[in-house]
N, C-alpha and C positions, 0 to 999 in steps of 0.2 A: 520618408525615412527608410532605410537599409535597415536589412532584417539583424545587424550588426547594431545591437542594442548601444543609443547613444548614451554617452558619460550620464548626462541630468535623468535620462530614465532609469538608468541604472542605481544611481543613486534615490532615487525614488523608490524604486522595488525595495532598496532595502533598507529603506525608512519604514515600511511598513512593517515589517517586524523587529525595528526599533535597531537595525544592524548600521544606518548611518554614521554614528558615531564613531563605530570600529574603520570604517571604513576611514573615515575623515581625519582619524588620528595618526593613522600611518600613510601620508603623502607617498608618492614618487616610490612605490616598490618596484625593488630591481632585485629580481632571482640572480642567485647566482649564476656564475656561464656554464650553461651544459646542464643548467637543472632536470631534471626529471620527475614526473606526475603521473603513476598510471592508475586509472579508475577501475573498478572490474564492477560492470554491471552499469546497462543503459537505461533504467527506466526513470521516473521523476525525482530520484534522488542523484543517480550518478552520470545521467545528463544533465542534470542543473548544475551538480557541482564541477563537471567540467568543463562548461561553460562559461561558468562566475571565477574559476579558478585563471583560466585562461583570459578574460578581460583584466583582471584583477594584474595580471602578471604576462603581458603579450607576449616574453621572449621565455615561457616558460614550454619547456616541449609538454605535451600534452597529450598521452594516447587514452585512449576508451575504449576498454575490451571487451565484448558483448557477438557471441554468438549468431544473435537476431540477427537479419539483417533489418526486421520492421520491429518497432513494438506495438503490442497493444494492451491498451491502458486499461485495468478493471474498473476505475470510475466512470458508471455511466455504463459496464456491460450489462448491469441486469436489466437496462432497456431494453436491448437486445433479446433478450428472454420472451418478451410478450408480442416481438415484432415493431416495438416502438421506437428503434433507432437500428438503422444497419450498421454491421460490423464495418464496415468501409469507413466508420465515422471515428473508430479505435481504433487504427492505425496511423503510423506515421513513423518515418525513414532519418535515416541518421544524415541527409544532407545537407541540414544547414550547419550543423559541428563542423562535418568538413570542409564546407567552407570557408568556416571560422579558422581554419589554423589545426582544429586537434585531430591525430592521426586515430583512426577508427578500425581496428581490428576486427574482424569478423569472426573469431575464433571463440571456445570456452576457455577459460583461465582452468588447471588442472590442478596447480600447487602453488603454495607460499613458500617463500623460504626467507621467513623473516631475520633471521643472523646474516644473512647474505642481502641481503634487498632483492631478493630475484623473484619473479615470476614465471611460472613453466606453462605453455599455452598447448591445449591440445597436440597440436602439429609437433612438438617435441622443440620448438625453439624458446627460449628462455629471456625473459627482459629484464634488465635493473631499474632500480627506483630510488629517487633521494627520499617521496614520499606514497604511501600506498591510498588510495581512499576507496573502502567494500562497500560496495551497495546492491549486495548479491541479492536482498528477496529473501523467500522463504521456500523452505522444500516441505513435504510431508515428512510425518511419519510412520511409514506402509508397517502396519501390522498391527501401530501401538491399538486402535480401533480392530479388536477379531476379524478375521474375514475380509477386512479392506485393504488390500492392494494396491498397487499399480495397474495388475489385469483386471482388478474387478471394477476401475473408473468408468471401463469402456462401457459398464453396463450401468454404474449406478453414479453417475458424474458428478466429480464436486465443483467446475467452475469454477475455482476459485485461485486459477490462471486465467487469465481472459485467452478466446484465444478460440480453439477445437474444442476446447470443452463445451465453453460459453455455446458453440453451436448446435453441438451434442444433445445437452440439454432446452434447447430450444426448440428442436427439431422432437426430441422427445414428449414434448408437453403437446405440441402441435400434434402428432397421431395418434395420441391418446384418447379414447372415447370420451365422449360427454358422458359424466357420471363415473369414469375413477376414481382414483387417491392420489394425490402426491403428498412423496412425504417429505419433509428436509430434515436433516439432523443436524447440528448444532454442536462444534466439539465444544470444551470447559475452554474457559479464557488460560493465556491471551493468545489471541490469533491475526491474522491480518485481518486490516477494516470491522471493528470491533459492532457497528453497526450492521455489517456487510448482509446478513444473512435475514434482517429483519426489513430492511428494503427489497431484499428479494422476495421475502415472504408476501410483502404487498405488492409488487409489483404481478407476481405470479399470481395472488389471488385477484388484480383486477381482470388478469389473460382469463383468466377461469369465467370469473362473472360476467365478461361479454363473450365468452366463444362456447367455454359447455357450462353451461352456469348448473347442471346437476353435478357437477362435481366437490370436491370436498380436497380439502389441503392442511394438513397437520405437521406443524411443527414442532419435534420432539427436540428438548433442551438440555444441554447438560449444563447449564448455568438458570440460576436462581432471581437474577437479577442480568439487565442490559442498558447500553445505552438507549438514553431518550427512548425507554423504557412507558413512562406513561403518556408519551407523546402516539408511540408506535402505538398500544393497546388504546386509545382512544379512537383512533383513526379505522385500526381495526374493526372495532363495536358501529361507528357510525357507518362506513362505508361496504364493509364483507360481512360482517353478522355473523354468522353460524356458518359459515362455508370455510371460516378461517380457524383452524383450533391450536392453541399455544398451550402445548405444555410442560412444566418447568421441572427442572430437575427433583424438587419435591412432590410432585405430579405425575412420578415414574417418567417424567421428558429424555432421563438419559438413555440412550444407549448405547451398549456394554458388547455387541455382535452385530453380522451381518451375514446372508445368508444374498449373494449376488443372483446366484441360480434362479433364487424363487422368487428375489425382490421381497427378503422380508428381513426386515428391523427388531431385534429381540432389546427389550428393556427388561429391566430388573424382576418385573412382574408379568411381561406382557410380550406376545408375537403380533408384529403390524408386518402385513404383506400389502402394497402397494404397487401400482401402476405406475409410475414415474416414483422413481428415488434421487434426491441430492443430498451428497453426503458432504460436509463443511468439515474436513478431518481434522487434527491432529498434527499441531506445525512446531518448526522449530527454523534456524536459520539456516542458510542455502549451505549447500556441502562444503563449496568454496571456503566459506567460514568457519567451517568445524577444520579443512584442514590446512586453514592458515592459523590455528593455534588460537582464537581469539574467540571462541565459544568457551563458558563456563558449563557446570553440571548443567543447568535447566537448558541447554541445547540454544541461548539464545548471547548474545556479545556485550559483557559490562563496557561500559566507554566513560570517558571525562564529557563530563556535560560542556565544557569551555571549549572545548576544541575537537571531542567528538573520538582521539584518541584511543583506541585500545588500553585497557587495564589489563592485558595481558601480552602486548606486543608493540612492543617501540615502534614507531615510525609508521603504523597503520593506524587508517582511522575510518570508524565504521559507524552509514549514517543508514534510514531508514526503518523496513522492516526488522531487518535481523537485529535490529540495536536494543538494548535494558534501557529503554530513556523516557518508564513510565515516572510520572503521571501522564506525558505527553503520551496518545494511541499509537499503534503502528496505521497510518494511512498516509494518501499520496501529500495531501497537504504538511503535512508532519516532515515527510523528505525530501519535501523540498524546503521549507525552511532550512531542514539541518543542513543542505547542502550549502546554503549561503555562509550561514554561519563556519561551516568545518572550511570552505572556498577561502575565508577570509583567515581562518586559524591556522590552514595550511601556506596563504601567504606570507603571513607573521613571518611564521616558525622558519620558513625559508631563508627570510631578510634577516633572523637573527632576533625579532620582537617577542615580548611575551604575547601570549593569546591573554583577552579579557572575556570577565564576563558579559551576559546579552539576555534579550529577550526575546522570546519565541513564542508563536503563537500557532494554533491548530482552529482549524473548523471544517468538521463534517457535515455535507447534507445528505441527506438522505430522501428519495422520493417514495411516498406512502401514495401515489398514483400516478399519472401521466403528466399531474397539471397542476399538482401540488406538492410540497415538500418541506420538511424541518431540518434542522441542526442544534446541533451544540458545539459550542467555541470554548478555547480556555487557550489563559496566557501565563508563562512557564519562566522563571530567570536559571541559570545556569552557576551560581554563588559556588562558590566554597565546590565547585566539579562535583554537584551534583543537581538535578534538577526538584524544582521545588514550585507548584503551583503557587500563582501571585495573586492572595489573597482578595477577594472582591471582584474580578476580573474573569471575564469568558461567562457563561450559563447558557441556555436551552432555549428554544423559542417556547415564546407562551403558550400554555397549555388553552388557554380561553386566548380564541384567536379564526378571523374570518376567515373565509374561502380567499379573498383577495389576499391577505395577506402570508396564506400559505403557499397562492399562487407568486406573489413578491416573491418568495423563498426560492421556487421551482424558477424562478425569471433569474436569481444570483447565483445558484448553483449554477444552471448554463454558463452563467458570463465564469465563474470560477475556472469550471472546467476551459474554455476558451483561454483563461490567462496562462494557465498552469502549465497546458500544450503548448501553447504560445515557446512560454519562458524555457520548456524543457529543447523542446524539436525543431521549431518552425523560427 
């Protein structure tokens, strides 16, 4: 079969998050002539959705605006971290899109101009749009954290762009003597991959326990509570013991400063100076999104759960990180559902149909070692344009649970990740 996803697997993919039905109910879409579609942002949310939008609708023009020219995918970089996956293995290239038909701009998007349908791209040239779909990501926020910048990443890495950092910090733990600290910090929720930082946690402390196992690794928290939360401190206890120390926001975990110079971490109560620092800062949606008008106070983008739509801007519609679409997390799996969903809402709206409601669904793994791994899943309806966990549906792997079967786990995240790249790049 041609990397040109046939009709019956198409439609399979999006039986699986229950999106068949939409699909099935509006036969024979025909955009109007001369439509226009432009995505801004290539990673699992808005390379899916220009993908799915474009099969959905062949004669629809279809650009993807995205700086990259590769991306690289943070699930699966904290492998990377310990040596257990090469970066080579998170990348991948915008050429199956353009084969497909959609035109791939290599440039930044710089400005919205949602009265006008325009888009302004670095280069100073400007595009119109019938429809807009953000899937900008997140940017920090350089300061809201004291002491943590831009310049001071260089020294104390947050990783959490995959990428230079991811190597940064890799390289960093690597020439650290056996018998330092690392420390991670932990912003307050929400953040991207809500998990994110507690697989790194273990995956760092297995790098530690086979290479300097005199060393020590403390993670300071500014939350009280996390996902698969007793799944992670279980795993911890059995397998790091006292090499791994979590402490939580009521356990002086926060911190309130950073001193990059000395490598030291001020808490409420407390000075920690470290040999290796990752800092997990302080996020909010990508700039892009603050200035296409469609960020509210909390710096992140309210949307119609049905169609994914801006609640503060007609005719854009914004799916992944930067979107308000809890209870569902901010993670890859999350945008790529939405992108199917907003793909199919965007076709509607096109042909003139209303958008309906749907189901969505999320599941994060996470690996607590090289050869093991858990998750938690939950499934979401979109009613009344908003979302709403569906009662009975999704939970946590079991806390009482064998090595085989955490290894099963670490066997389906691979194939996960395999599908997800599949669907978005390749």
């Amino acid at each position: 079969m041609s990397r040109a996803v046939s009709r019956r697997c198409f439609l399979k993919s999006l039986s699986v998050l229950g999106l068949s039905s939409a699909f099935a109910a509006s036969p024979g879409f025909t955009a109007p002539s001369r439509a226009r579609l432009l995505v801004i942002g290539g990673g699992f949310g808005g390379a899916t959705a220009a993908r799915y939008a474009r099969r959905l609708l062949p004669q629809l023009s279809v650009t993807l605006i995205e700086p990259n020219r590769q991306y690289t995918a943070c699930p699966f970089s904290n492998l990377v971290l310990g040596g257990l996956r090469p970066m080579s293995a998170q990348t991948f290239t915008y050429a199956a899109l353009s084969a497909e038909g959609i035109e791939v701009v290599p440039q930044a998007a710089t400005d919205v101009d949602s009265a006008q349908r325009t888009v302004t791209l670095a280069g100073g040239k400007s595009l119109s749009y019938d429809r807009l779909i953000l899937a900008p990501g997140i940017d920090f926020r350089w300061g809201a954290l004291e002491g943590y910048t831009a310049e001071a990443s260089a020294r104390l890495p947050h990783a959490w762009k995959a990428g230079a950092q991811t190597e940064l910090l890799r390289d960093q733990l690597r020439a650290m003597d056996n018998g330092g600290v690392v420390a991670i910090s932990v912003t307050a929720a929400p953040f991207r991959c809500p998990p994110g930082p507690y697989e790194r946690a273990s995956l760092v402390a297995q790098y530690l326990q086979m290479h300097k196992p005199r060393s020590k690794l403390i993670v300071l928290d500014s939350n009280e509570r996390f996902s698969k939360q007793p799944l992670f401190l279980q795993a911890w206890q059995r397998r790091y013991g006292d090499l791994l120390e979590w402490r939580s926001a009521s356990n002086d975990g926060r911190v309130v400063r950073v001193e990059p110079g000395s490598m030291t971490l001020h808490t409420d109560f407390e000075a920690l100076q470290a040999d290796v620092v990752n800092i997990v800062p302080p996020q909010q949606a990508a700039l892009i999104a603050q200035r296409s008008g469609t960020t509210d106070s909390s710096g992140w983008c309210p949307v119609n759960a049905m169609s994914f739509e801006s609640r503060l801007q007609p005719g854009v519609h914004i799916i992944g990180d930067a979107t308000i679409a809890a209870p569902m997390p901010k993670s890859a799996f999350s945008a790529n559902a939405q992108a199917k969903v907003c793909a199919i809402a965007v076709a509607r709206l096109l042909t003139g149909l209303d958008v309906e409601a749907t189901t969505l669904a999320n599941t994060c793994y996470s690996f607590v070692s090289t050869d093991e791994a858990i998750s938690v899943s939950g499934v979401y309806r979109s009613d009344d344009a908003t979302f709403a966990n569906v009662p009975g549906a999704g939970g946590t792997s079991a806390l009482r649970a064998s090595a085989a079967l955490r290894q099963q786990e670490a066997a389906q995240a691979r194939d996960w990740f395999s599908a997800i790249t599949s669907e978005a790049f390749l």
